[in-house]
N, C-alpha and C positions, 0 to 999 in steps of 0.2 A: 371386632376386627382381629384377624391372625396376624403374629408375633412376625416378621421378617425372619425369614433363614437363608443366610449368605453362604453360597458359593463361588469358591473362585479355582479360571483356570488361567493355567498358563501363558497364552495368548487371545491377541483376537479373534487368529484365526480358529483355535479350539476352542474361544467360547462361539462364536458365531453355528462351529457344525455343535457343540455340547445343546445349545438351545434351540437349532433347529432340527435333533434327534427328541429333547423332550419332545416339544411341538407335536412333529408328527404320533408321538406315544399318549401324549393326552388326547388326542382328537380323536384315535384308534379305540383308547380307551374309552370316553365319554360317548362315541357310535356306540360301540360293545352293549352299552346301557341301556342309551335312551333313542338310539337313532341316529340322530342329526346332533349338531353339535353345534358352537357359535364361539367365533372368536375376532379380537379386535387386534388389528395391526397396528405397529407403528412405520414410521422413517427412520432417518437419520442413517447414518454409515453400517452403525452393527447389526442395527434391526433387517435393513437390505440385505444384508450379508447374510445374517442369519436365513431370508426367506432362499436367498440363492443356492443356500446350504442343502435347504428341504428339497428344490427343485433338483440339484445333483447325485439325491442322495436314494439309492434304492428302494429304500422303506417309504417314501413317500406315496409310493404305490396299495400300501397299506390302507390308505384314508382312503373313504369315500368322499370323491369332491364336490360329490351333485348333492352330497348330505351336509355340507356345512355352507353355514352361514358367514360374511365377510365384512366385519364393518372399521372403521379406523376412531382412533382417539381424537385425532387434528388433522386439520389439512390447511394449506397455503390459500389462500381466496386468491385466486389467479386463474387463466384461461385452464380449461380443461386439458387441454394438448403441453401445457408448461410442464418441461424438464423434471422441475423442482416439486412438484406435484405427489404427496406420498403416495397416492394410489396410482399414478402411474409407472415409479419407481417400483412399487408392489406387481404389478402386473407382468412388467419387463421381468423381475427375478422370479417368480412365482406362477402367479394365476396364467398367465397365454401360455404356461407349460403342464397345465393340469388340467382337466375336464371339470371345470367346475361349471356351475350353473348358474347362469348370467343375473337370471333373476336374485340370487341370494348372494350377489356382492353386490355391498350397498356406499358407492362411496360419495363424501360427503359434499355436497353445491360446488359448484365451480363460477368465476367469477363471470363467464360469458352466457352463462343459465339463464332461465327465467326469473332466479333470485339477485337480482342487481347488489344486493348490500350483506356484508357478513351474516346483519341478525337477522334478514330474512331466509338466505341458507342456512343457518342454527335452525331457525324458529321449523322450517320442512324436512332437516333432520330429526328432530325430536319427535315430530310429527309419525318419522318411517319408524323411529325405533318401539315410540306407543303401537303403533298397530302391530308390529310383531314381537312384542310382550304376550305372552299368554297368560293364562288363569296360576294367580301363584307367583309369579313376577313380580319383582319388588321396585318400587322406585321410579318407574314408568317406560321400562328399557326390559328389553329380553336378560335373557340370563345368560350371560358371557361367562363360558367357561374358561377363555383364558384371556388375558388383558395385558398386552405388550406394551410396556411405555420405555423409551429412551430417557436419561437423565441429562438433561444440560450443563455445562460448567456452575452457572447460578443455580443449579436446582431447581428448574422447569422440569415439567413434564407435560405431555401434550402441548397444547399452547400458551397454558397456564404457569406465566410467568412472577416472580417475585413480586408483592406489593400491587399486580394489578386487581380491578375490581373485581372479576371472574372468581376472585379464589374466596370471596365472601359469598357464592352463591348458593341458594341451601334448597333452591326449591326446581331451579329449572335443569335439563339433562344437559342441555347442549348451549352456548351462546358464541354470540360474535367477538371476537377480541379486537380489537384498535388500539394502534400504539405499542404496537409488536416490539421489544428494543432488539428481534432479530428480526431482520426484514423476509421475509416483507410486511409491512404493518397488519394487513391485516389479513385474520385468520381466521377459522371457526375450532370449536374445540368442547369435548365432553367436558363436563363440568367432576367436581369433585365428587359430588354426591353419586355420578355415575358411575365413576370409576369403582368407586366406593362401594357398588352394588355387585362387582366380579365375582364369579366365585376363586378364583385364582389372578393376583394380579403378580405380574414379572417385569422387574426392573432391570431394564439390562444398561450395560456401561461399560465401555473399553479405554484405556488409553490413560498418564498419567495428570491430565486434565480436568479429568472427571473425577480425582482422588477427595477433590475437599466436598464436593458436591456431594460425593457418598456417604462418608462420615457424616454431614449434616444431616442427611434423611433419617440417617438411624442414631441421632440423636432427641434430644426432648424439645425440637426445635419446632416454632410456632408455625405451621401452616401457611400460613399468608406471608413470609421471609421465605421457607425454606419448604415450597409446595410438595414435594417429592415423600416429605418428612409425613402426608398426608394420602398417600398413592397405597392403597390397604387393601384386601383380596378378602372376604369372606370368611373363606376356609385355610386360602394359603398367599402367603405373599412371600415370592423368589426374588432373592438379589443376586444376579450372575452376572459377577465378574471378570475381567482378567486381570494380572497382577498390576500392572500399573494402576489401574483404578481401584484396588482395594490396598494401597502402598499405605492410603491415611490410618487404617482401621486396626485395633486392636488386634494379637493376637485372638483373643478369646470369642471375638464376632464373628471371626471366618471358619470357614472349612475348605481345604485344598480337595477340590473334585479332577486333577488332573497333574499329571507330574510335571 
């Protein structure tokens, strides 16, 4: 697993357009390559922002949208149409403002589905991400070149909360959570070992809320307390900041990406 490299800027609002200017330049780069490309959204405040960023932002035009793939970390088990909904959230700031291709956003069961119960929408996500695995894919999930997860005050990430079962899971991609201590209880959510398969994962976090939660990630701190400490990228794993949320952290662990 790669080492965490922490950047911090100055506000929200500048990290929100700072990571949704990478975004667009990895996606551009990773087409350049191979084609098509795959990336996993999150929610929460920054992550929206950040998507809203890429939609206002000229170079978004750079991507090809019919050439990537769209998948999320977690989602709320609630009616499709609900507010709170990360992929509807994603779509208002982002996707209904880009040409992407319907077929390759894949977002995660909804609670008025065919799947009545969390682990049955897990059990037919995992399902979608095996078949677009290809040859060479590790772990039973396509190859996500970048993997956007929010950090919570506790150190959650995706739905993967402190101490629950989930974060003992070593074999399956995706499960059902119950017993959310943030409502709504229940959720579905990529597993550890999935995340764990990115080739780039990016932790994003604003606000001085999220200050102790930081420091415990990039601490030596046990996975199952402090899940986030376990949120690893392959090749690269980004911690982007803004200054409130890197207020806990050593000099020596930051780098100022913005004045």
């Amino acid at each position: 697993m790669s080492v965490p490299e922490v950047l911090v800027h100055r506000d929200a609002e500048l990290l929100a357009q700072a990571v949704a200017a990478r975004l667009v330049t990895r996606v551009v780069d990773v087409q350049a390559a191979r084609g098509s490309a795959s990336v996993v959204l999150t929610g929460g405040t920054i992550g929206i922002a950040a998507l809203g960023a890429v939609a206002a932002s000229p170079a978004r035009d750079a991507v090809d949208w019919r050439a990537l793939d769209v998948w999320w970390g977690d989602e709320r088990f609630v009616p499709g149409d609900d507010p709170e909904r990360n992929d509807r959230q994603a779509r208002e700031a982002l996707l209904d403002h880009v040409p992407v291709d319907p077929a390759r956003v894949h977002p995660m069961p909804a609670s008025d589905g065919p799947e009545k119960e969390p682990e049955a929408g897990a059990e037919r996500y995992a399902r979608d991400l095996a078949a677009a695995a290809r040859p060479g894919d590790h772990g039973g999930v396509p190859r996500f070149d970048v993997l956007m997860l929010g950090v919570g005050p506790d150190a959650h990430v995706a739905s993967l909360f402190p101490g629950l079962p989930a974060l003992y899971e070593t074999e399956r991609t995706v499960v059902g959570v119950r017993g959310s201590p943030k409502p709504p209880p229940l959720r579905i959510s990529l597993t550890m070992p999935a995340i764990r398969s990115a080739a780039e994962v990016w932790l994003v976090a604003s606000g001085a809320g999220k200050a102790r939660a930081v420091h415990l990630a990039l601490s030596e701190s046990g996975v199952v307390q402090v899940p986030a400490a376990g949120a690893r990228g392959v090749n690269r794993t980004l911690v982007l900041l803004d200054e409130a949320a890197a207020s806990a952290l050593p000099a020596q662990l930051r780098r100022i990406a913005s004045p």
